[in-house]
N, C-alpha and C positions, 0 to 999 in steps of 0.2 A: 574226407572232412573229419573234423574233431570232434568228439562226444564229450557229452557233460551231466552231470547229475542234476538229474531237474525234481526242485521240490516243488510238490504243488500243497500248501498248505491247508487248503481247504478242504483232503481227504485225509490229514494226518487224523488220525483219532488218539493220538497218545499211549499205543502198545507198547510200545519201546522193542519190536521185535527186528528193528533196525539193529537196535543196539547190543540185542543179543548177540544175532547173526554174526556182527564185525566182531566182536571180542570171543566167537568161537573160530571166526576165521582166522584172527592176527596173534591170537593170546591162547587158544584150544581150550580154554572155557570160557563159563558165562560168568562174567565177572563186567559190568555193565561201565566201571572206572577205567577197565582197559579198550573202550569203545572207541573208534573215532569219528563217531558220528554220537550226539547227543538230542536227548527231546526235553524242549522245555516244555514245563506243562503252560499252558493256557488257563488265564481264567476263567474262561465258559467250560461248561460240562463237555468230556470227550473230545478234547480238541489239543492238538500237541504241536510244537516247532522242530521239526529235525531243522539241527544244526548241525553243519559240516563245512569243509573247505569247501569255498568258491573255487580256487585254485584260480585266482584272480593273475587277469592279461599283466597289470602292475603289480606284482606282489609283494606288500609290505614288507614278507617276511623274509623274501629273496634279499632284496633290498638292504636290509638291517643286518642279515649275517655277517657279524665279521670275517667269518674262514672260507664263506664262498660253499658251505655245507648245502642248501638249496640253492636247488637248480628245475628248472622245467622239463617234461619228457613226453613226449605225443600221448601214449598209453597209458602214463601213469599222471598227468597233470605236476601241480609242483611237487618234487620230491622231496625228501630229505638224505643227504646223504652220512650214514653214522660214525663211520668212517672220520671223517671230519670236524661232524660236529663235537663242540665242546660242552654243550649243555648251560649256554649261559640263560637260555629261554626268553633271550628280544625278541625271535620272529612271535612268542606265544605274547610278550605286551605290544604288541603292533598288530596283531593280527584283527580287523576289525569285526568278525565273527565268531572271537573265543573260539576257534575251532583247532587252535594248535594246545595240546594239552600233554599234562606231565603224568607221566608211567610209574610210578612210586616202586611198584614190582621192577621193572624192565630199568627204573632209573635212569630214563632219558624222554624227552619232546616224543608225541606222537600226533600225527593227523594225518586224515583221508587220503590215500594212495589211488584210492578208486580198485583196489584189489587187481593193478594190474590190468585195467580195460573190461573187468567181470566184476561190479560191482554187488556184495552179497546183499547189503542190506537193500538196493533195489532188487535183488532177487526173492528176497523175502517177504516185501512189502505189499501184504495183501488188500491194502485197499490202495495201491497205484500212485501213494504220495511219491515216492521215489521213485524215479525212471530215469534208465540211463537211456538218453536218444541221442541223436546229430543235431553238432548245434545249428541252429540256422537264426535267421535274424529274427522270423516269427517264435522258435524257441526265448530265445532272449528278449521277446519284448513280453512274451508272458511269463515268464518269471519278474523281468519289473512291474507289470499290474501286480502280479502277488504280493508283490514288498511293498509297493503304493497302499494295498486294501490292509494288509497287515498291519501300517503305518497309522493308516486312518482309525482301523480300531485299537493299535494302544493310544493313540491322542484322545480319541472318545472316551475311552477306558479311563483316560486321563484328566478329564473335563468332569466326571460324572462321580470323582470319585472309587474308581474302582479299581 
């Protein structure tokens, strides 16, 4: 069965030590720009959004490449292959979670690999926002309440001024 990165955003506290983590693992420091996972802050105190690939069943960014550069891989979800790509950066304005982002150092697209099946920043992630489990259909339907409640409070957020 297939693994997937599950965010649960209601234990994110906004450490960003996701974000460390990946850019000591893909980059050998902490440089948080070369991250492929991102935390937005939230506006309530202590509350953050990791962002990262879905590594979505249709993938926009599959899709969009012209040279055929992404492709999907059991272990690694969608990949990139660099080899190929040309760095035109559609799969990053398609992607509907900002999570394909530009390497200014490296000078080419980076996003979530999943490190290979060993995800770091779930390894790091001391309050359990991030967990790499088996997907199942009750995984998948709690990560959509997540996105639902998440939804509900930016529209509130949004009604109230905030």
């Amino acid at each position: 069965m297939a693994k997937l990165l599950m965010v649960d955003y209601e234990k994110c506290v906004g450490c960003r030590t996701c974000e460390i983590a990946c850019s000591i693992g893909h980059g050998g420091a902490i440089n948080p720009a070369r991250s492929r996972i991102g935390v937005v802050k939230w506006e309530m105190p202590g509350k953050g959004i990791p962002m990262t690939c879905a590594h979505c069943e249709q993938a926009p960014c599959q899709a969009i490449c012209p040279v055929g550069a992404i492709s999907r891989c059991d272990s690694s979800g969608v990949t990139i292959d660099y080899d190929l790509c040309i760095g035109c950066r559609m799969c990053a304005a398609v992607c509907p979670f900002g999570a394909i982002n530009f390497d200014s150092i490296g000078k080419r697209v980076i996003k979530c690999d999943l490190c290979d099946g060993d995800p770091l920043c779930a390894k790091f992630c001391a309050y359990g926002a991030l967990q790499y489990v088996e997907a199942s259909r009750q995984t998948l339907t709690k990560q959509r309440q997540a996105a639902d409640r998440l939804r509900e409070l930016a529209n509130a957020g949004r009604h109230h001024g905030v």
